[in-house]
N, C-alpha and C positions, 0 to 999 in steps of 0.2 A: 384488875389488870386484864380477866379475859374479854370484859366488854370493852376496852379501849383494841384488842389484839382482834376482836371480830368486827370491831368498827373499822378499824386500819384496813381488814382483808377486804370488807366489803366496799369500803371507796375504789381499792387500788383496781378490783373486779369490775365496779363500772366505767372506770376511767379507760380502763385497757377494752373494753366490749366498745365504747363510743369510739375509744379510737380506731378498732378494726370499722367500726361500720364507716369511720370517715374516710379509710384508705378506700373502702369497695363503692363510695360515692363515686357515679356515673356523672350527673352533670352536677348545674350551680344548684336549683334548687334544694338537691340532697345534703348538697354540703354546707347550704346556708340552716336547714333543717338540723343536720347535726349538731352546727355552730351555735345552733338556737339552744339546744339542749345542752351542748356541752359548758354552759357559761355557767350555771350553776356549779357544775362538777368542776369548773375552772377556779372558783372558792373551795370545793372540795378538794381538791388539790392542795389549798392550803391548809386543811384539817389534817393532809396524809403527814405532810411535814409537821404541823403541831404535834399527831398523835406521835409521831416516830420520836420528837419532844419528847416527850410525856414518858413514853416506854424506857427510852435510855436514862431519864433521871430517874424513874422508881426503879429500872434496873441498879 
């Protein structure tokens, strides 16, 4: 349970970092840059929701 609780922390920590660096994107290239990066994380996303899964059923 604590590797699914430090796997949970560590998506949610890069989800919210990609997202600040998307609000502080100046122009398109930045934000097509971040968009490039954030797809992956955009699956990770749905790991946050499975893990959150996971945790409330072994809870």
């Amino acid at each position: 349970m604590i590797d699914l609780d430090a796997r949970l922390a560590n998506l949610v920590a890069v989800r919210d970092r990609l997202q600040e660096h998307l609000a502080r994107s100046t122009n398109v290239s930045e934000v097509i840059e971040v968009e490039r990066v954030l797809g992956p994380v955009g699956l990770a996303a749905a790991g946050i929701g499975r893990a959150l899964s996971w945790l409330v059923f072994i809870r």
